[in-house]
C-alpha positions in Angstrom: -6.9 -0.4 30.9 -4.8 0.6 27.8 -4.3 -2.3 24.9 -0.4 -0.5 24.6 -0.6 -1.5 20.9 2.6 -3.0 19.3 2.7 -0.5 16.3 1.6 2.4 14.0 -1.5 1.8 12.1 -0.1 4.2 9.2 3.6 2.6 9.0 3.8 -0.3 11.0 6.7 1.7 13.1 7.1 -0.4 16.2 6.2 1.1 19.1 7.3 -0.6 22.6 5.1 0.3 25.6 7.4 2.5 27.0 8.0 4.3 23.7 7.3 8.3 23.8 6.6 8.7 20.2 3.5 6.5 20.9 0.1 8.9 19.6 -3.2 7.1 20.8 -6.8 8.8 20.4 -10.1 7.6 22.8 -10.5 4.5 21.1 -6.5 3.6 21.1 -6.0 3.9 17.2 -2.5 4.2 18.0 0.2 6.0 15.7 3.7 6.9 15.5 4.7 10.7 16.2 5.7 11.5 13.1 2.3 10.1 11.1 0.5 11.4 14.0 2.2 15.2 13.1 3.0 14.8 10.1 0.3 12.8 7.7 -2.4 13.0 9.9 -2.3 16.5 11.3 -3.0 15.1 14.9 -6.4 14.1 14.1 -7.5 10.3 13.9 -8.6 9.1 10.4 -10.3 6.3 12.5 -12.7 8.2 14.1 -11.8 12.3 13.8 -10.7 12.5 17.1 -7.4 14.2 18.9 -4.2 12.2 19.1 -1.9 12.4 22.6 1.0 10.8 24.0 -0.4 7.4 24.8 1.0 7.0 28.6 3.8 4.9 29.9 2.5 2.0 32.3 5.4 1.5 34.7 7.7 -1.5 33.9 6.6 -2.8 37.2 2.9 -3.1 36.0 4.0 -4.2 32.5 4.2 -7.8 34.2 0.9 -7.8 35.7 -0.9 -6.3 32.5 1.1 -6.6 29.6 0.8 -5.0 26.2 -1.1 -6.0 23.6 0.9 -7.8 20.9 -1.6 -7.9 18.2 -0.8 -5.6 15.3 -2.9 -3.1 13.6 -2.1 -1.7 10.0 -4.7 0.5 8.2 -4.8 -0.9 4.4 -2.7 1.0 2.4 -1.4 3.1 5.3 -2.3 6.6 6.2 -1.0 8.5 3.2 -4.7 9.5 1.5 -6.6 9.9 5.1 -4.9 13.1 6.0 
């Protein structure tokens, strides 16, 4: 199951579980949209991969599995990985 992280490793943009401008890659480095397109060219400087739209897990499941609340911020930001 997804971790729904709380935020954008580049920016610290919040990003609420049901927020569309969420960008995750396969190990969930999660980003906002416009780092994800814009500094980072849609690739992950975590691990090279692809960044997607990181689903929406109903509201109705948000109570049995909740998001993660632990925040992740690259040092520095994103600004030199791209």
């Amino acid at each position: 199951m997804l971790d729904l992280r709380p935020n954008c490793e580049c920016c610290d943009r919040a990003l609420p579980p049901n927020s569309p401008d969420a960008r995750i890659c396969t190990y969930e480095c999660t980003f906002c949209a416009t780092c994800a397109d814009q500094v980072l060219g849609g690739v992950c400087p975590n691990c090279g991969g692809n960044l997607v739209p990181r689903p929406i897990r109903p509201a109705t499941m948000l109570a049995r599995h909740p998001a993660s609340t632990t925040r992740v911020l690259k040092d520095g930001g994103c600004r030199d990985a791209a």
